[in-house]
C-alpha positions as CSV (number, residue, x, y, z in Angstrom):
1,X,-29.4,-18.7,64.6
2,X,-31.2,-20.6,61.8
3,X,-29.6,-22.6,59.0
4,X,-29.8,-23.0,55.8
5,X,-30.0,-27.1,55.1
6,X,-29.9,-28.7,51.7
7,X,-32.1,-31.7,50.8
8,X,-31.2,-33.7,48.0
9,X,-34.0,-36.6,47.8
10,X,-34.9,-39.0,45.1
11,X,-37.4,-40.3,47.4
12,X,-39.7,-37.5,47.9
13,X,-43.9,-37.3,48.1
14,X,-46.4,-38.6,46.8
15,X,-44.2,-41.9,46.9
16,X,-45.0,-43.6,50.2
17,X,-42.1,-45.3,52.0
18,X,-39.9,-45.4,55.3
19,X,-37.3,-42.8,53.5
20,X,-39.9,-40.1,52.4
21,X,-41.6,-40.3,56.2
22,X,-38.6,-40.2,57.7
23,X,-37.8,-36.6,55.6
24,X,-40.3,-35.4,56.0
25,X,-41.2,-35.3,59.7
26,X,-37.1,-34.8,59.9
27,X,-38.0,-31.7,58.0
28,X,-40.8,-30.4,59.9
29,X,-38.6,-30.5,63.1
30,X,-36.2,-28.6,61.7
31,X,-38.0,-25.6,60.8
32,X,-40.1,-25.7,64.1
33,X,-36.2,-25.1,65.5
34,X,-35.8,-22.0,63.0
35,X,-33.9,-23.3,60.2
36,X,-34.8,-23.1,56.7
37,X,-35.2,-26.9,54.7
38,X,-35.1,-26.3,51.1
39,X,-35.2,-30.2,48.9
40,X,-34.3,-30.5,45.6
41,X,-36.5,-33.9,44.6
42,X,-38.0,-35.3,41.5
43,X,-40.6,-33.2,41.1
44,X,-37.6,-30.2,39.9
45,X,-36.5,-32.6,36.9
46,X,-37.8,-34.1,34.1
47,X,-38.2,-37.6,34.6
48,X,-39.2,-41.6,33.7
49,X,-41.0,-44.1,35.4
50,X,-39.0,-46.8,37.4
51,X,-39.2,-50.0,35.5
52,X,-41.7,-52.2,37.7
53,X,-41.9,-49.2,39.8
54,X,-44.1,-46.5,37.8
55,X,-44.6,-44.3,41.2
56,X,-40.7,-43.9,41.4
57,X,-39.8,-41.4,39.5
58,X,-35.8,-41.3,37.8
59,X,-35.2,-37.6,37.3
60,X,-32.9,-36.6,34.5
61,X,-30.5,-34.5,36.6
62,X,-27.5,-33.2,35.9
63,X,-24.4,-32.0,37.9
64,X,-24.3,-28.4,36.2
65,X,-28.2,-28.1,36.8
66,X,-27.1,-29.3,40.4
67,X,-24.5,-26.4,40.7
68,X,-26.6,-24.0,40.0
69,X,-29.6,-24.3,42.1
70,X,-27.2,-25.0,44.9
71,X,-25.6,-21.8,44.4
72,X,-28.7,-20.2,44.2
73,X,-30.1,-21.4,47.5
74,X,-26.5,-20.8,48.9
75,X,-27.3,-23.9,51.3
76,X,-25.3,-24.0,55.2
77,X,-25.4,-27.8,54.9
78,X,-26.0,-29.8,52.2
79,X,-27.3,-33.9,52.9
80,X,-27.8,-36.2,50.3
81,X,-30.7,-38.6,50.9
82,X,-30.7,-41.4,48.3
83,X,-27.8,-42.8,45.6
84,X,-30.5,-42.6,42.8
85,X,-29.7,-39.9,40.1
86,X,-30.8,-36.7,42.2
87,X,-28.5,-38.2,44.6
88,X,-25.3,-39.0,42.5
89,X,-25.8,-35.6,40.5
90,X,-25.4,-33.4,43.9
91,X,-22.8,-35.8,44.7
92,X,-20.9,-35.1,41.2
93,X,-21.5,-31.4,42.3
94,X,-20.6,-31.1,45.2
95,X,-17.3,-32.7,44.2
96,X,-16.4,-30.5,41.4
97,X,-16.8,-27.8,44.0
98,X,-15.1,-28.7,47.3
99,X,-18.6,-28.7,48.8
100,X,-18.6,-31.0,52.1
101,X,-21.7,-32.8,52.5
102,X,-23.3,-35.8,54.4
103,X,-25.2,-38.7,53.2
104,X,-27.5,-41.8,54.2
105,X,-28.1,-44.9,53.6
106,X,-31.1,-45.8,54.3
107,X,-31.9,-48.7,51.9
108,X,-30.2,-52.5,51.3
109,X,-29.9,-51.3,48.2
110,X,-27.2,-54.8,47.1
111,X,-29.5,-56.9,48.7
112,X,-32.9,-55.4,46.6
113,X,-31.3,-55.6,43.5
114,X,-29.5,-59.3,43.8
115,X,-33.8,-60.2,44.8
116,X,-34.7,-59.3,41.4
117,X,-31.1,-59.6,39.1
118,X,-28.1,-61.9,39.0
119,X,-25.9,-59.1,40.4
120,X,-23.2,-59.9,43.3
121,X,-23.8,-58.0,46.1
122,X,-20.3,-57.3,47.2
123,X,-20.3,-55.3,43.5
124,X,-23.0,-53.5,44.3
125,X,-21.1,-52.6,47.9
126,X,-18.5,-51.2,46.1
127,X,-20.7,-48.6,44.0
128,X,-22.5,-47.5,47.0
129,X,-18.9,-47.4,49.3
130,X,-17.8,-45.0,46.6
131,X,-20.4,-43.0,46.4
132,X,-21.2,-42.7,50.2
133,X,-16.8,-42.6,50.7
134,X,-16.6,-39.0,49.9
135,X,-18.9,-37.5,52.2
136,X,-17.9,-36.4,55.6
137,X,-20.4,-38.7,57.3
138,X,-22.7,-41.0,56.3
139,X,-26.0,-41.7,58.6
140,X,-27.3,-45.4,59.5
141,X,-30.0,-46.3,61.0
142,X,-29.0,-49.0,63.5
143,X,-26.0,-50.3,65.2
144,X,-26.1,-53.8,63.6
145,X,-26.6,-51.9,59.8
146,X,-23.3,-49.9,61.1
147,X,-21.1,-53.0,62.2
148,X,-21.9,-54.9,59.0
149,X,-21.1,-52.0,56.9
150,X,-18.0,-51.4,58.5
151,X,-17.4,-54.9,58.0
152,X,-17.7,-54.0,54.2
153,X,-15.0,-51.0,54.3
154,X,-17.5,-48.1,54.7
155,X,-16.2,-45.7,56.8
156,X,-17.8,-42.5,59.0
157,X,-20.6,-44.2,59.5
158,X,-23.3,-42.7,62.4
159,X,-25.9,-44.2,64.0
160,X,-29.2,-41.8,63.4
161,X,-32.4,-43.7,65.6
162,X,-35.7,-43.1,64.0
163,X,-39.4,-42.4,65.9
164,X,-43.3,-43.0,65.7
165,X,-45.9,-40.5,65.9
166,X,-47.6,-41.1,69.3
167,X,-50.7,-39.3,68.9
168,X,-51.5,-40.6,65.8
169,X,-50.5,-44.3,66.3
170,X,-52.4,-45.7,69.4
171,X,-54.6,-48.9,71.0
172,X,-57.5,-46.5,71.2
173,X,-58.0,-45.8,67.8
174,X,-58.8,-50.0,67.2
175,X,-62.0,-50.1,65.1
176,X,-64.2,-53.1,64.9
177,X,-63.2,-55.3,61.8
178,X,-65.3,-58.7,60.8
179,X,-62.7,-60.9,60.6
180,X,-61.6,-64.5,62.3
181,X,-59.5,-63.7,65.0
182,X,-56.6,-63.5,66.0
183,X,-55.8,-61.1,63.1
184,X,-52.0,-61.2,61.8
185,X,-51.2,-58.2,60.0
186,X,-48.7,-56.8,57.8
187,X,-48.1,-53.3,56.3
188,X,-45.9,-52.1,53.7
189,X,-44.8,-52.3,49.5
190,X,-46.1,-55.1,48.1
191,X,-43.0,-56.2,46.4
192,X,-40.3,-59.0,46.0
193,X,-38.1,-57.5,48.3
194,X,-40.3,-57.1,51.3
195,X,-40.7,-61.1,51.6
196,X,-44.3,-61.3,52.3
197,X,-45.1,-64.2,50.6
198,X,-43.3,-65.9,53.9
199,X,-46.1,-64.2,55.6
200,X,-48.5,-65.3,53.4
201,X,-47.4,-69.2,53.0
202,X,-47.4,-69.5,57.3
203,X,-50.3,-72.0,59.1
204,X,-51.7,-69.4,61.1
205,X,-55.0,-68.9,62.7
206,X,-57.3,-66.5,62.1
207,X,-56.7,-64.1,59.6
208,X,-53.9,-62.5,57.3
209,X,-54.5,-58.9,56.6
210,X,-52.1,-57.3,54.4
211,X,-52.1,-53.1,54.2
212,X,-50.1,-51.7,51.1
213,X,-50.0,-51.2,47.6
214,X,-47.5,-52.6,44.9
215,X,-46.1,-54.7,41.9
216,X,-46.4,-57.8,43.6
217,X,-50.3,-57.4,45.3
218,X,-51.8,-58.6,42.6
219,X,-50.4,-61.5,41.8
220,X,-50.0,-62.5,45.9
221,X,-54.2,-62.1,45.6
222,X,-54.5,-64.7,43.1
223,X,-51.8,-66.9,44.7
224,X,-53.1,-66.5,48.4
225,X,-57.3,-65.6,48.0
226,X,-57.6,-66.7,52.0
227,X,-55.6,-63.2,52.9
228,X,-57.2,-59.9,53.2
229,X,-55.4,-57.3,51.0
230,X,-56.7,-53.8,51.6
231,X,-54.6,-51.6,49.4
232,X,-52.9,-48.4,50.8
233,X,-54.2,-46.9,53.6
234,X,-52.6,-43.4,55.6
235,X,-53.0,-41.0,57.9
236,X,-56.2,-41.9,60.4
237,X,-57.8,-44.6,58.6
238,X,-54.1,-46.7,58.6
239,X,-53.6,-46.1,62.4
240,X,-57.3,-47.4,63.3
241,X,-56.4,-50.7,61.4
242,X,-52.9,-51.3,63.0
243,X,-54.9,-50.9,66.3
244,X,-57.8,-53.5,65.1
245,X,-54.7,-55.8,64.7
246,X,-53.5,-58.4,67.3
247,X,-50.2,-59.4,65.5
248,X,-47.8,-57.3,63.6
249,X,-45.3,-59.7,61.4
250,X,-42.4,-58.1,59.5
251,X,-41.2,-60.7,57.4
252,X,-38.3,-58.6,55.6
253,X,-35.3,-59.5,55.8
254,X,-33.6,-56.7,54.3
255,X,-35.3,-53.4,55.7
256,X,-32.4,-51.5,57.4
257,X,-34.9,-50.2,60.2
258,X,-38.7,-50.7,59.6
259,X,-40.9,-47.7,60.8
260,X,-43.9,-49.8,60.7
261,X,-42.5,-51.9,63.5
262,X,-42.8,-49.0,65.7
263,X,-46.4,-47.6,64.4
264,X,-47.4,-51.2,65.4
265,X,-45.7,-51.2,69.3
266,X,-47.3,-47.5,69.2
267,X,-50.5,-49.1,68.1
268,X,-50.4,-52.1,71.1
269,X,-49.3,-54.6,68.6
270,X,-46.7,-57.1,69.4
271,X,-44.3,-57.9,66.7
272,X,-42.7,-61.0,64.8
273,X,-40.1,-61.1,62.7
274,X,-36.8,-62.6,61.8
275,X,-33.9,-62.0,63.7
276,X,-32.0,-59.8,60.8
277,X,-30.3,-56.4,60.9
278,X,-33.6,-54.0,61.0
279,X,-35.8,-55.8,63.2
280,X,-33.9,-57.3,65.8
281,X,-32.6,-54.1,66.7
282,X,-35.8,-52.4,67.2
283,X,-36.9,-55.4,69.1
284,X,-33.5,-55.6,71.8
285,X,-34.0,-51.6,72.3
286,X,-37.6,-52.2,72.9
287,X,-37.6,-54.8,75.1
288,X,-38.6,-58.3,75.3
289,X,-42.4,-57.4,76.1
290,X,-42.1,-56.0,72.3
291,X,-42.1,-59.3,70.1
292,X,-40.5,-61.9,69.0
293,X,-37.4,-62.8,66.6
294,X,-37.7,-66.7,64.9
295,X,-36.1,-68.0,61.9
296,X,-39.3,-69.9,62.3
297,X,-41.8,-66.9,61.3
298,X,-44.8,-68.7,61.9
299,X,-42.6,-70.0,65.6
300,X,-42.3,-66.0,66.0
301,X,-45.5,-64.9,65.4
302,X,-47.5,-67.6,68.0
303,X,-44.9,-66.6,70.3
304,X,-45.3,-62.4,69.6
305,X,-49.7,-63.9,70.1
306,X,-49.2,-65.1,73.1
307,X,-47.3,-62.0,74.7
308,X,-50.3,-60.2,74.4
309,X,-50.7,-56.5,73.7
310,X,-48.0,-54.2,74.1
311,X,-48.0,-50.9,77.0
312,X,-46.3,-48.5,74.3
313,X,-45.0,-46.2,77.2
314,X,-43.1,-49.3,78.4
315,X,-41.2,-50.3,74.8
316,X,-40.9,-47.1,72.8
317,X,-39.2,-45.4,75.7
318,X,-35.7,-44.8,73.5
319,X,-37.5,-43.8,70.1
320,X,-38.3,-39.9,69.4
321,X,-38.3,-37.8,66.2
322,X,-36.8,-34.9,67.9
323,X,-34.1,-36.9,68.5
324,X,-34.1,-38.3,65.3
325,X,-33.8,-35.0,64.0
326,X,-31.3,-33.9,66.8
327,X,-28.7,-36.5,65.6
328,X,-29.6,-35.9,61.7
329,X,-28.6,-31.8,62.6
330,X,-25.8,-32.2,64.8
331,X,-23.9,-34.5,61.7
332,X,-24.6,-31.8,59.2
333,X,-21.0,-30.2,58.1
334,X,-20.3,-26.5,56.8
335,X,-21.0,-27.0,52.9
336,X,-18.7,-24.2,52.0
337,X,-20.7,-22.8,49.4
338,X,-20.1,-19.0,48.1
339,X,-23.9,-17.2,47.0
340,X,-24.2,-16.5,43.2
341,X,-23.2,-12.9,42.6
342,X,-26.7,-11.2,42.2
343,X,-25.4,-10.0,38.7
344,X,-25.0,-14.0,37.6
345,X,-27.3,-14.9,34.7
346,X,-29.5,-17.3,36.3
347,X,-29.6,-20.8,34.7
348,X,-32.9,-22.8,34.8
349,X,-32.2,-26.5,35.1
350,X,-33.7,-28.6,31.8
């Protein structure tokens, strides 16, 4: 019998990122097995722009606004997403209420904010251990992420995998592009965080191509006019790029898992990267045919060259969205949450 699952996202479309992919297709799986997905995001709020982030919105939501959409939908299950305010408001809610629910963490949230403020990270630990302490699981991506949280005192932590879209995301969809090879290329936010100007700075040969939009692409252009910055690119036109590629290098080092680094294996693309939380975990379950881990980036990404391209049937053997979304439904809870009485007044959230 179906269920009813509660979504509450700060992360939510037309944002592009690892957290609102991974949602979404999450989502789509779970009504294709007959439950019913209904995501509280942004878009239900009034809200501001992100500072340095105008595409991320922060809603202005409220615990009582939160309590009464929740008992409106009168949700089976009820997952928080992100620790944003969406997040902490249904969190706030939930709590008042005795509602169970699970949450994820899906970002290095202490390890973002300490690249752009003076802010320790074990403080910022502690807010997110709180916040995440109260639920009755809380989802991580990989098994290294897991063992350093725990590490940290966070407790009922699961490991959820994550999976690539093989039909979209294949060596056949390669296009011709006019540039130098070998061609070493890198998709994602343009953004302090994401480390790229490690990318950027390596002696490589050929050509860097960079694939993404953000607050950092413009002043990477100025600083690095040899590399190729295409902007954004999805869907169709994004997969025939990875596929023109011959190197994919993920020079994070603080992406929990890195869905990109499996659209590039599904693509043929070797990977290089450095041998942090994230990406050496894709790369061990994947196999050493998959790429290569350096603290020497520009050691890594020769080495990933010279492997050649990658058999995707051989490396992404252990990575599936259905059982992404398998693990994601089996650590729901029972939320506990009575319907509004049909007589209720109805409140409409500000």
């Amino acid at each position: 019998m179906g269920q009813t699952i509660l979504i509450a996202t700060d992360a939510a479309p037309p944002q592009i990122n690892g957290v609102v992919r991974t949602m979404s297709i999450v989502t789509k799986h779970l009504e294709a097995d007959g439950h019913r997905v209904e995501t509280i995001g942004p878009s239900r709020f009034r809200s501001i722009a992100l500072p340095s982030y105008p595409e991320i919105p922060l809603a202005f939501a409220t615990p009582r606004a939160m309590e009464a959409m929740v008992r409106k939908i009168a949700p089976d299950h009820i997952h928080i997403v992100t620790e944003g305010p969406i997040g902490r408001a249904m969190r706030r809610a939930c709590l008042r209420n005795g509602w169970r629910y699970t949450s994820a963490y899906h970002t290095r949230f202490p390890e973002y904010l300490r690249a752009r403020l003076p802010v320790p990270i074990r403080f910022s630990h502690a807010v997110l251990r709180r916040f995440h302490g109260r639920g009755a699981a809380t989802l991580v991506p990989t098994a290294s992420i897991a063992a350093d949280l725990e590490t940290r005192g966070y407790g009922g932590l699961r490991i959820w995998t994550r999976g690539v879209d093989r039909t979209l995301f294949r060596p056949e969809r390669a296009i011709p592009l006019d540039l130098p090879r070998p061609i070493f290329l890198n998709v994602g936010r343009v953004a302090t965080e994401k480390n790229i100007e490690a990318f950027l700075k390596l002696d490589l040969p050929g050509t860097k191509l960079v694939i993404g939009d953000g607050p950092q692409r413009a002043e990477l252009q100025r600083r690095f006019p040899d590399t190729v910055f295409l902007g954004a690119k999805t869907g169709t036109d994004l997969a025939a790029h990875f596929a023109a590629a011959d190197v994919f290098v993920f020079p994070s080092r603080t992406d929990t898992f890195g869905l990109v680094l499996l659209e590039a294996l599904a693509s043929g693309l070797p990977v290089a990267a450095y041998p942090v939380s994230g990406p050496a975990d894709v790369l061990v379950e994947a196999g050493p045919a998959a790429g290569r881990c350096d603290d020497d980036l520009g050691k890594a990404a020769l080495a990933a060259l010279a492997l050649g391209p990658v058999d995707p049937d051989k490396v992404l053997q252990s990575f599936s969205w259905q059982a992404c979304a398998d693990i994601f439904f089996e650590t729901l809870v029972p939320a506990g949450v009575k319907p509004m009485p049909s007589s209720a007044p109805r409140v409409v959230p500000a």
